[in-house]
N, CA, C and O of each residue as an XYZ file, in Angstrom:
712
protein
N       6.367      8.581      6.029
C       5.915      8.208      4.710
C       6.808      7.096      4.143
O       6.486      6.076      3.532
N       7.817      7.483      4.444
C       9.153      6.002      3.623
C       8.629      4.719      4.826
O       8.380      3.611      4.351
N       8.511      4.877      6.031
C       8.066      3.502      6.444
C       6.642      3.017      6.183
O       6.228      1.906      6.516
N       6.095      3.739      5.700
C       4.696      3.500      5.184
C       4.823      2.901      3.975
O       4.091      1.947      3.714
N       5.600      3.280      3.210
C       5.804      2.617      1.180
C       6.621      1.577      2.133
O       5.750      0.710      2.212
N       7.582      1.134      2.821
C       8.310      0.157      2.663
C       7.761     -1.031      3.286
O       8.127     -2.096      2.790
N       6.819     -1.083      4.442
C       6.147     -1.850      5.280
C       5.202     -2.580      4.209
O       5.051     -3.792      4.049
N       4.627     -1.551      3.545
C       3.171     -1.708      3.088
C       2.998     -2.020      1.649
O       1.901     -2.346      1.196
N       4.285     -1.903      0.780
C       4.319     -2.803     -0.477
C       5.841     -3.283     -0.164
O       6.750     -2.981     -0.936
N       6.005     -3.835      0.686
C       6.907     -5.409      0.769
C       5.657     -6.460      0.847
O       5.456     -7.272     -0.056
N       5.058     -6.392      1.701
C       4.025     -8.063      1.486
C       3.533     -7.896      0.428
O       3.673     -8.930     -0.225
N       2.789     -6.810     -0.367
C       2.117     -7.221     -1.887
C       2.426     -7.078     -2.894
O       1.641     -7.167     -3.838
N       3.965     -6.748     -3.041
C       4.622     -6.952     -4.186
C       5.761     -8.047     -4.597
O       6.184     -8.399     -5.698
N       6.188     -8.571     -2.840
C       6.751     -9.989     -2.592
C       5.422    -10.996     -3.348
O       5.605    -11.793     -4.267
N       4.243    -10.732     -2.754
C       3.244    -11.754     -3.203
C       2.811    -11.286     -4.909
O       2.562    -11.933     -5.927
N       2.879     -9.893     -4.587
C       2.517    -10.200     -6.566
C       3.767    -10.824     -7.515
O       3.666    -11.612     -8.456
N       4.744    -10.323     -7.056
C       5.673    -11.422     -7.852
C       5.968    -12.684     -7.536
O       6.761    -13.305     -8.244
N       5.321    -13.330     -6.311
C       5.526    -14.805     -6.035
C       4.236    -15.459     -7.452
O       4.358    -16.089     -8.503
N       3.174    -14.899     -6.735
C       1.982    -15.189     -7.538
C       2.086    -15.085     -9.304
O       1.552    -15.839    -10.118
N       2.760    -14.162     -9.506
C       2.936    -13.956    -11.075
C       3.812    -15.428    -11.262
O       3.360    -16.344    -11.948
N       5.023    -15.506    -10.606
C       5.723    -16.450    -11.637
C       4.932    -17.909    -11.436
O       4.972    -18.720    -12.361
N       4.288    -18.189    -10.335
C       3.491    -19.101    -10.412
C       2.525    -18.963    -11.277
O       2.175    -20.051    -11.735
N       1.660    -17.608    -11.896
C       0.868    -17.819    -12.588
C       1.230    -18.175    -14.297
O       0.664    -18.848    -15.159
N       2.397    -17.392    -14.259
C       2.814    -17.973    -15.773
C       3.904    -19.390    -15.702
O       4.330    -19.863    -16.755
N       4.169    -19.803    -14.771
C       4.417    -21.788    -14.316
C       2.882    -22.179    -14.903
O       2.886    -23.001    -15.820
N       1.836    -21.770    -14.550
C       0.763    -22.551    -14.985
C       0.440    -21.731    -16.384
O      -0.790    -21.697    -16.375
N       0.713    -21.309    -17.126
C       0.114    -20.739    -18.155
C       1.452    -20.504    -19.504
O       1.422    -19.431    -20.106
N       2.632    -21.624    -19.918
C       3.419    -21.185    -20.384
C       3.362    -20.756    -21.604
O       4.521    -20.571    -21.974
N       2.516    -20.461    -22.547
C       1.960    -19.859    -23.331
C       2.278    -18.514    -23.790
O       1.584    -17.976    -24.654
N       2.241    -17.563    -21.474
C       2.242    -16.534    -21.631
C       3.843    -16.218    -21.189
O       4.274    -15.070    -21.083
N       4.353    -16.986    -21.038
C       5.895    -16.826    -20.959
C       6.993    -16.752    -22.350
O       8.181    -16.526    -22.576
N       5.555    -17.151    -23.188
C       6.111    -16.851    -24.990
C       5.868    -15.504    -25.307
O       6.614    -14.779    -25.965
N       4.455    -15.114    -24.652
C       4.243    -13.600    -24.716
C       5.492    -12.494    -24.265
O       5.937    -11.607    -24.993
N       5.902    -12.785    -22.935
C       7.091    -11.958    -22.583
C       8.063    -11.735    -23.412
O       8.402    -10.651    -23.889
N       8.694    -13.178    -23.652
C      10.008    -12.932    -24.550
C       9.403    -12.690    -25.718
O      10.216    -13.210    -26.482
N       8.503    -12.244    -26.433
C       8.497    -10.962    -27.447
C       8.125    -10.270    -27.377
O       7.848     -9.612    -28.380
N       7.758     -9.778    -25.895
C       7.627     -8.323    -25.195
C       8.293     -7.202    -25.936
O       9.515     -7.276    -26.066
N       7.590     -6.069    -26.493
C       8.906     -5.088    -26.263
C       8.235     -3.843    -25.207
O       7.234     -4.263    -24.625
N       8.556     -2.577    -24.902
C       8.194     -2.108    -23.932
C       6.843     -1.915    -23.500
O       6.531     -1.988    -22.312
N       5.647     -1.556    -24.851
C       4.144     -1.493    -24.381
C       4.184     -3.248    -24.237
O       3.542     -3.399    -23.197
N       4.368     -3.899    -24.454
C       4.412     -5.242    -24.353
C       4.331     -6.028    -22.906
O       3.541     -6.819    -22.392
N       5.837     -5.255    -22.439
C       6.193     -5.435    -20.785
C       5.567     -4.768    -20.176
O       5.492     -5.235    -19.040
N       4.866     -3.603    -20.305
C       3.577     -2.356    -19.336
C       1.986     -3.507    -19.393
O       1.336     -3.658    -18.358
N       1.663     -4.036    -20.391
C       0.621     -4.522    -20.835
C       0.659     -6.104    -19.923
O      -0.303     -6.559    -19.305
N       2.251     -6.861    -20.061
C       2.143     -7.890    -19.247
C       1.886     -7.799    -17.649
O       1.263     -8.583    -16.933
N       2.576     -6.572    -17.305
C       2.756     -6.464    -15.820
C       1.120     -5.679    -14.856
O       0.706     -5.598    -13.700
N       0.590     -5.161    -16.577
C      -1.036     -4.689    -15.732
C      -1.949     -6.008    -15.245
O      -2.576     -6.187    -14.201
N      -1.796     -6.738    -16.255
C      -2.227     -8.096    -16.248
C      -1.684     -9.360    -15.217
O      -2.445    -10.287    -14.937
N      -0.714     -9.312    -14.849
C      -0.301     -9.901    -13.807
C      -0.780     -9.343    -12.451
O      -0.900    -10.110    -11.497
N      -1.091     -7.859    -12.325
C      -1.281     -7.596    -11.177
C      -3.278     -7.479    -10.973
O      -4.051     -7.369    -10.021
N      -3.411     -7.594    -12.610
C      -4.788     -8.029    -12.145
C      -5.060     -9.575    -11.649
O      -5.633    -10.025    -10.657
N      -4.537    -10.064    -12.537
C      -4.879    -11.737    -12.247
C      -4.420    -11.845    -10.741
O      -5.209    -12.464    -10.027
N      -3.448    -11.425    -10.218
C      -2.728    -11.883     -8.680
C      -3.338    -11.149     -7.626
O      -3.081    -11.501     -6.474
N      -4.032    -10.277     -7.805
C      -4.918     -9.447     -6.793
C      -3.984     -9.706     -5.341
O      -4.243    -10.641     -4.583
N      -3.041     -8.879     -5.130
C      -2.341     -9.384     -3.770
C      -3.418     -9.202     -2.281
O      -3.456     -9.970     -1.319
N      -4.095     -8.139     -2.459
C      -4.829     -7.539     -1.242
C      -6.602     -7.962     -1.912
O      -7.069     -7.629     -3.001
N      -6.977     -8.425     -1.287
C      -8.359     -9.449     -1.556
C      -9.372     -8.154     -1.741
O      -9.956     -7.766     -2.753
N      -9.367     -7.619     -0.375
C     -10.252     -6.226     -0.001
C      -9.537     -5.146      0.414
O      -8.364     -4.895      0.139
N     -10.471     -4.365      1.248
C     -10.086     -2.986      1.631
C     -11.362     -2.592      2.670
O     -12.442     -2.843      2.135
N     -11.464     -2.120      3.820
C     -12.559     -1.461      4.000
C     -12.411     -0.322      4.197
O     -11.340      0.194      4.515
N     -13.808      0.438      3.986
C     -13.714      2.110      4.377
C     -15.325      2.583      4.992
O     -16.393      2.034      4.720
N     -15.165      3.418      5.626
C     -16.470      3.854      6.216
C     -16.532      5.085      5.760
O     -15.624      5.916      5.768
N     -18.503      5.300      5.028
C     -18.508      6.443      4.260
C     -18.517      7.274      5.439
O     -18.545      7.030      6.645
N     -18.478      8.576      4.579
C     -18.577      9.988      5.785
C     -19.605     10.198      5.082
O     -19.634     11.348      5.520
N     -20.413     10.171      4.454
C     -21.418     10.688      4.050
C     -22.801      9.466      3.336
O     -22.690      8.486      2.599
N     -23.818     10.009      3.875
C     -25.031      9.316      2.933
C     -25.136      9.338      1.299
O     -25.382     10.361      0.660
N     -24.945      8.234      0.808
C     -24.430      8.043     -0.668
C     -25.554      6.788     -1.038
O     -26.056      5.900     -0.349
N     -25.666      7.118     -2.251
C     -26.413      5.993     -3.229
C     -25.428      4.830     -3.818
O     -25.685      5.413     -4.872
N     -24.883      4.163     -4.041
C     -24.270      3.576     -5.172
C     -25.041      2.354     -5.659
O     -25.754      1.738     -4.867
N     -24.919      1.956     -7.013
C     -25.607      0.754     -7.499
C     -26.742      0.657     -6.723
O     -27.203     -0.377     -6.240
N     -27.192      1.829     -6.620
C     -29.021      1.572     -5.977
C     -29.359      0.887     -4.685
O     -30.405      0.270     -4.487
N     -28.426      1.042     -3.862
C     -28.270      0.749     -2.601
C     -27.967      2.721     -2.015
O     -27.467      3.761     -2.445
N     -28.482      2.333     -1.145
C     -28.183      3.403     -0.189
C     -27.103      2.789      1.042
O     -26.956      1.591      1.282
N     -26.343      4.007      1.802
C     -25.409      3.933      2.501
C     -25.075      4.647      2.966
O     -24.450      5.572      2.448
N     -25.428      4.502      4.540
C     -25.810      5.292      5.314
C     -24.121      6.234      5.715
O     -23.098      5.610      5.437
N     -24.003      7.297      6.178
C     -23.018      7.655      6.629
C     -22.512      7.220      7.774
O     -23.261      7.430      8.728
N     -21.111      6.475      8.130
C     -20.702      5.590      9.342
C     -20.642      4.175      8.880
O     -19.754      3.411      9.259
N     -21.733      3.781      7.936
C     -21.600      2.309      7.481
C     -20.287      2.027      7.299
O     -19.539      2.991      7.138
N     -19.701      0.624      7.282
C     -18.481      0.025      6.837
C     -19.230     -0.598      5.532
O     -20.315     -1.155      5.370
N     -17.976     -0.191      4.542
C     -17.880     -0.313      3.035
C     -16.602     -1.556      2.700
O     -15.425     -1.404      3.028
N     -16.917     -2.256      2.290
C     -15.716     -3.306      2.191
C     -15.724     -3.246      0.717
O     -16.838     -3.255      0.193
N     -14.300     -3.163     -0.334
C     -14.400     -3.485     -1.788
C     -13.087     -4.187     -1.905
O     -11.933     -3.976     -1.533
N     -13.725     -5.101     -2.570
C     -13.759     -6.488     -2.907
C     -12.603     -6.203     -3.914
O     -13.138     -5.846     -4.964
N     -11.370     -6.209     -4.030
C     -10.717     -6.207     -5.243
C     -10.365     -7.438     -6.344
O      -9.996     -7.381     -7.516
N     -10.587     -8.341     -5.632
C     -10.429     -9.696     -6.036
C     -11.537     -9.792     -6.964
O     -11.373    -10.056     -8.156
N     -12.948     -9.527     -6.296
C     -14.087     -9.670     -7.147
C     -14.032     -8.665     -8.084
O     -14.648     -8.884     -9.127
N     -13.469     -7.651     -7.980
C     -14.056     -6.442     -9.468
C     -12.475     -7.204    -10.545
O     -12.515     -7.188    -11.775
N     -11.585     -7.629     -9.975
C     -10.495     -7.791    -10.925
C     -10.893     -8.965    -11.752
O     -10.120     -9.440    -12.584
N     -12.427     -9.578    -11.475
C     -13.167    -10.936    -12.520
C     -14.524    -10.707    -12.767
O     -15.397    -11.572    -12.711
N     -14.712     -9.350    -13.084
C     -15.913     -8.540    -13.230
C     -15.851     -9.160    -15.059
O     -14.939     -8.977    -15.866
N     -17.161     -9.911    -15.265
C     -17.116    -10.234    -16.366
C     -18.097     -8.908    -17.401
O     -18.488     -8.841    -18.566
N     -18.149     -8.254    -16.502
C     -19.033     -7.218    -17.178
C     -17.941     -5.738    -18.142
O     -18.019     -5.146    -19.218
N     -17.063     -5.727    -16.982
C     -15.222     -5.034    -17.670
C     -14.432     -5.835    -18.250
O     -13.820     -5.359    -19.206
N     -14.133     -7.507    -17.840
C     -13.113     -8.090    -18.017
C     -13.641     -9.133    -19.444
O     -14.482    -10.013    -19.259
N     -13.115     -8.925    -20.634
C     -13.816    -10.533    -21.316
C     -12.717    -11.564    -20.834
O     -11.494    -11.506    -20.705
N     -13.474    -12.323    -20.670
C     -12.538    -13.569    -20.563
C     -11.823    -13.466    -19.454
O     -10.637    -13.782    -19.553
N     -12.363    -12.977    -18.043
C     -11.982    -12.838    -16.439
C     -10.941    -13.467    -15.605
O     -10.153    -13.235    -14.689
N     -11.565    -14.854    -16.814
C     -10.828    -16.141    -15.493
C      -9.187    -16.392    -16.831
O      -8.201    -17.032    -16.468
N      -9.241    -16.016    -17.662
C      -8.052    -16.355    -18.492
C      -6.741    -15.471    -18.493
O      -6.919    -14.301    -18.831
N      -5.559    -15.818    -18.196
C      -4.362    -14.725    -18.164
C      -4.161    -14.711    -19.942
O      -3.947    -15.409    -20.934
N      -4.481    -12.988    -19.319
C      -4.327    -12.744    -21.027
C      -3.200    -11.486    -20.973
O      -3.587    -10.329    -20.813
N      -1.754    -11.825    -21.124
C      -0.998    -10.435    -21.074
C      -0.708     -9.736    -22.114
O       0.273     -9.004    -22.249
N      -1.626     -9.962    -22.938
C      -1.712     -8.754    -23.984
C      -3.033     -8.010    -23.927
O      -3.437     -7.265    -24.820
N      -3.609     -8.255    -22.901
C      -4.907     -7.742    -22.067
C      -5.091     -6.107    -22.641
O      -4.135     -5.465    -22.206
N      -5.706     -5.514    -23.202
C      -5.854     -3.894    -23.210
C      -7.454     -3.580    -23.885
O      -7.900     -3.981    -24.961
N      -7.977     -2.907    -23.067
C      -7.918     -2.080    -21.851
C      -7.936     -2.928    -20.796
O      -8.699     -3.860    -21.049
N      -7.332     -3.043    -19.500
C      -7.537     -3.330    -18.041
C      -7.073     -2.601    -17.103
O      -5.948     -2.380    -16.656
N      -8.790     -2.039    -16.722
C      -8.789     -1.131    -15.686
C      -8.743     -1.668    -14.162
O      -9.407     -1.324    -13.185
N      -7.871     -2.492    -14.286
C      -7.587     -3.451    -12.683
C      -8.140     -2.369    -11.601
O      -8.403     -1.190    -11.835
N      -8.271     -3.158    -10.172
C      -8.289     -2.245     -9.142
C      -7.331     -2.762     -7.827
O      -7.625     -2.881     -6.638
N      -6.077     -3.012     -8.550
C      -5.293     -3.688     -7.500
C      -4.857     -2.420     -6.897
O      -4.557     -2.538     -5.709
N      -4.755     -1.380     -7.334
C      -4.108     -0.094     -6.798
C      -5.422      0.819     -6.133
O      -5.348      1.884     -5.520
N      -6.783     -0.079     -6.518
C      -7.626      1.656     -5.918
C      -7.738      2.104     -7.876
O      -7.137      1.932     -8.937
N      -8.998      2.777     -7.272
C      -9.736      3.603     -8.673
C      -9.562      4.526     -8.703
O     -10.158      5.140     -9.588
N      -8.490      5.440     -7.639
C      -8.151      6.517     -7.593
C      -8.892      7.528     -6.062
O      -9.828      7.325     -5.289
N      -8.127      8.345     -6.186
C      -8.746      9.508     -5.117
C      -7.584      9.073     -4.015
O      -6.761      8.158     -4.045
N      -7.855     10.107     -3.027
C      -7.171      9.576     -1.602
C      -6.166      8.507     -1.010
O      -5.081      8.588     -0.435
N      -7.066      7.384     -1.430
C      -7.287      5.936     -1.253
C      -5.699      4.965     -1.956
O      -5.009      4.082     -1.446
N      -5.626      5.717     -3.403
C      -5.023      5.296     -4.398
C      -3.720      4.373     -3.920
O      -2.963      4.869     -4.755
N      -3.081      3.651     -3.396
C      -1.404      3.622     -3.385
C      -0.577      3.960     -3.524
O      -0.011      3.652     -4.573
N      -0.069      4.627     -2.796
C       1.342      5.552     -3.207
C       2.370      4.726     -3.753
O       3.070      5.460     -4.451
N       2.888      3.320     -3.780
C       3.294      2.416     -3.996
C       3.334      1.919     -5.096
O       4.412      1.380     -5.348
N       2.358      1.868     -6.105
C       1.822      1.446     -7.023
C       2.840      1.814     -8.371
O       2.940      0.813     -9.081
N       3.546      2.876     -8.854
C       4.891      2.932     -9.955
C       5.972      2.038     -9.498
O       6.510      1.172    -10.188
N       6.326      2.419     -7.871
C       7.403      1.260     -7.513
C       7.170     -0.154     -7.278
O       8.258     -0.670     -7.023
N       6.328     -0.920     -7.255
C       5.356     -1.908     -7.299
C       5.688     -2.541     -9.065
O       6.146     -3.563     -9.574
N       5.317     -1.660     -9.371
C       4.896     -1.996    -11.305
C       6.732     -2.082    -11.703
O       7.209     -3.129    -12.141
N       7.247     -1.334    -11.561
C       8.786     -1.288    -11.703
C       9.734     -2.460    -11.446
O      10.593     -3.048    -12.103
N       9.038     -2.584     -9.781
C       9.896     -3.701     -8.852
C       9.692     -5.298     -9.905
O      10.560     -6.147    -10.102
N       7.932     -5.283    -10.549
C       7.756     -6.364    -10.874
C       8.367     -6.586    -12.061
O       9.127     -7.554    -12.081
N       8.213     -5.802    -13.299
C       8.852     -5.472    -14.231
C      10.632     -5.587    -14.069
O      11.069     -6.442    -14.840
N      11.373     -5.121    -13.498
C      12.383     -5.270    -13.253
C      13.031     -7.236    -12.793
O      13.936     -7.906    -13.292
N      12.218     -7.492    -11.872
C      12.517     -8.954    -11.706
C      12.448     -9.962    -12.778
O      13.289    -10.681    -13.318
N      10.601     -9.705    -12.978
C      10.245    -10.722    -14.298
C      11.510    -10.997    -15.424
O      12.070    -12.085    -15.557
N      11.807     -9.847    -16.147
C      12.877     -9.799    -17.023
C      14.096    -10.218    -16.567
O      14.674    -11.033    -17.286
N      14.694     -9.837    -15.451
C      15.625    -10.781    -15.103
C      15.874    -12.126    -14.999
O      16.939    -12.739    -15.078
N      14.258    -12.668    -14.728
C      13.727    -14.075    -14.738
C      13.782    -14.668    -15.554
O      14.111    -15.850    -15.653
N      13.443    -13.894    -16.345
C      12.618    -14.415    -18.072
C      13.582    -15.975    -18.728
O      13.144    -17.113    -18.896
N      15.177    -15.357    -19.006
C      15.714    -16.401    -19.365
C      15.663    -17.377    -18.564
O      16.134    -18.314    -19.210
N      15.382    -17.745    -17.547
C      15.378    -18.867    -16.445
C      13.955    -19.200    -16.326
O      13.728    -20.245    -15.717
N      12.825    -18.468    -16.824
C      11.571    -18.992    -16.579
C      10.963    -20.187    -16.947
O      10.361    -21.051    -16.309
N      11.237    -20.052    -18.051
C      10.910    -21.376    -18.840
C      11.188    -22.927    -18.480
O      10.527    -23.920    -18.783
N      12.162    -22.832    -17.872
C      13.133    -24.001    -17.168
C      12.457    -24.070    -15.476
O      12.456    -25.255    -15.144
N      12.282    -23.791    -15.121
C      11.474    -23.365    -13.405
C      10.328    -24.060    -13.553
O       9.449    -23.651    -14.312
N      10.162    -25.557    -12.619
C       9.003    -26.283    -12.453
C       8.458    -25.983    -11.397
O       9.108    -25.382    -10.543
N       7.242    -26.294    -11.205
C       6.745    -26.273     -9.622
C       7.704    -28.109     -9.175
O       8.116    -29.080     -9.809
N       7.641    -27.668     -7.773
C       8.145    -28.961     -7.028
C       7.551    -29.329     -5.893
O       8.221    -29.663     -4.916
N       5.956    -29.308     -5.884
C       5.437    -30.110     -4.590
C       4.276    -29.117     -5.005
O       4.274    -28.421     -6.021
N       3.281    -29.178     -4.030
C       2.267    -27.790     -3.645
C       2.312    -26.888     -3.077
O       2.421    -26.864     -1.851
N       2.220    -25.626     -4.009
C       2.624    -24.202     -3.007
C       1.439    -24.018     -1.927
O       0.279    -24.154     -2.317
N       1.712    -23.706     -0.558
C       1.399    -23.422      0.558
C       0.622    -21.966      0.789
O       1.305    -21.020      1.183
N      -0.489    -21.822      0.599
C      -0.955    -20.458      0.794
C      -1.148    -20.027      2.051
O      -1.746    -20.731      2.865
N      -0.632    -18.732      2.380
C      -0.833    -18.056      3.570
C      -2.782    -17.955      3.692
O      -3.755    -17.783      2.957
N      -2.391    -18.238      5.393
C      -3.941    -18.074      5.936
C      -4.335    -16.632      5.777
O      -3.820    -15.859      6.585
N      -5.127    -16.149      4.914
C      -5.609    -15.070      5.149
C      -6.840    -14.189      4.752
O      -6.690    -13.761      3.608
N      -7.632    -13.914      5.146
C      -8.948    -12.923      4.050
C      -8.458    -12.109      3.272
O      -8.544    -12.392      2.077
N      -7.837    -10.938      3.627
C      -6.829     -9.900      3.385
C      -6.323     -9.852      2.535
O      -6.625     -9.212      1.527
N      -4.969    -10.844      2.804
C      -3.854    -10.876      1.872
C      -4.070    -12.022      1.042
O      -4.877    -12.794      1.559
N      -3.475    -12.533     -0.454
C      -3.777    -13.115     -1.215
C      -2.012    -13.287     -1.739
O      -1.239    -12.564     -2.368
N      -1.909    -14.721     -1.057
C      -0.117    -14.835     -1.212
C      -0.162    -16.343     -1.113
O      -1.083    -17.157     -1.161
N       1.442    -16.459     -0.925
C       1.624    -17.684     -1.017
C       2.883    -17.753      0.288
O       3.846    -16.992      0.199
N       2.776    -18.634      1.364
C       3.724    -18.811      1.950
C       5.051    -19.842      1.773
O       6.058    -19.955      2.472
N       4.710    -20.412      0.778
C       5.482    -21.501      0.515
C       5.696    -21.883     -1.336
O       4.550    -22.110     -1.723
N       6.455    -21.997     -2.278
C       6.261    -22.280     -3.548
C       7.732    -22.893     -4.054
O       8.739    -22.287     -4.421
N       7.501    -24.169     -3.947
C       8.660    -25.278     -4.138
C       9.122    -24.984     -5.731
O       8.176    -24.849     -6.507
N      10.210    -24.893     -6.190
C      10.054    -25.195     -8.018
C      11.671    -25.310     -7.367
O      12.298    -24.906     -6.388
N      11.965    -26.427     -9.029
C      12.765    -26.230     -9.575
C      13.752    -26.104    -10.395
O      13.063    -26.252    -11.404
N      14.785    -25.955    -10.799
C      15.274    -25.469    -12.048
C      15.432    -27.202    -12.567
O      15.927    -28.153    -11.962
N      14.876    -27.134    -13.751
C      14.974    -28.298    -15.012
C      16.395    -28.351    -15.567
O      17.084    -27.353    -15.778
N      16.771    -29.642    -15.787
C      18.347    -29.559    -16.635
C      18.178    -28.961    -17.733
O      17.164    -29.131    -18.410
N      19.330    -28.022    -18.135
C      19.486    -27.578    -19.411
C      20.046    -28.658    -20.242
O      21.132    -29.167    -19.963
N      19.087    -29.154    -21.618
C      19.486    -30.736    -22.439
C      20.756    -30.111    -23.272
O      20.449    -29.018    -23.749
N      21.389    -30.300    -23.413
C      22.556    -29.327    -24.711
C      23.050    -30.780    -25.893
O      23.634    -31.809    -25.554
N      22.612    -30.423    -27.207
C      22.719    -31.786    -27.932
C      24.120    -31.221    -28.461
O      24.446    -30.049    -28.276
N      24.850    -32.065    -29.075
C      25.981    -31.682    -29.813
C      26.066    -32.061    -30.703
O      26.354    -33.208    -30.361
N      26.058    -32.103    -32.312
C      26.166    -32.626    -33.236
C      27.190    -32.636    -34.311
O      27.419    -31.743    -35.127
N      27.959    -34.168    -34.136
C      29.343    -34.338    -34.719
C      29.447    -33.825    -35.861
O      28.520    -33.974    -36.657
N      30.772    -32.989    -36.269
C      30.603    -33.088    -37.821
C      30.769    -33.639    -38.983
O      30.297    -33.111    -39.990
């Protein structure tokens, strides 16, 4: 079980926090949101980051049983693929899908699974790991440029970045004689 949590949220929580600080590099707006985070603040930013960054694209599963859903039938044995990427821009749950909004509430993301079985065991240490960095970041975020084009890993699957150039901006410090 410990090589299972450690294998299996190192790539999507390396990529949800690569992807987050790139997503608020493009959105600094919401890097004003953080620093007046206070704790529902920081829970509310970090649901929202892990919706917008969708690390794992899909999932497949094969039913064991003959099931209806959304008026499709499905046969037992079929392969079931869900789309997490697509329900995390479900404009029918999400207003405003395509916009990082980290004061986002309600968001019922499905970066973790909708629950049952399936769910991530990973998913508190995941939310923690990200939470824990971001804030460490925070004072240095603001200052952090991109520096070239980040390089995305080839993949259906996974939803990362193999490459993300930035870098730190001079701090200007004025001094004013007296």
């Amino acid at each position: 079980m410990f090589l299972l949590l450690v294998v299996a949220g190192n790539e999507t929580t390396r990529q949800a926090i690569a992807l987050s600080v790139q997503a608020l590099l493009g959105h600094p707006d919401q890097i004003a949101v953080l620093n007046s985070a206070d704790d529902r603040g920081w829970r509310l930013a970090v649901e929202e980051l892990l919706r917008w960054t969708t690390p794992l694209h899909h999932f497949r599963r094969t039913a064991t049983r003959d099931v209806e859903l959304g008026g499709k039938r499905i046969a037992a044995g079929a392969k079931v693929v869900v789309w997490y990427t697509s329900a995390n821009r479900d404009e029918a749950v999400f207003p405003g899908p395509y916009q990082l909004d980290l004061r986002r509430s309600p968001n019922p993301h499905t970066t973790f699974g909708r629950g049952g079985p399936h769910r991530c065991l990973g998913e508190h240490l995941a939310r923690l790991e990200l939470r824990v960095l971001l804030r460490e970041l925070l004072p240095t975020l603001s200052r952090l440029e991109p520096d070239g084009e980040p390089g995305r890993i080839r993949s259906n699957f996974t939803n990362g970045l193999k490459r993300f150039p930035v870098r730190l901006a001079a701090l200007r410090v004025v001094v004013v004689a007296p």
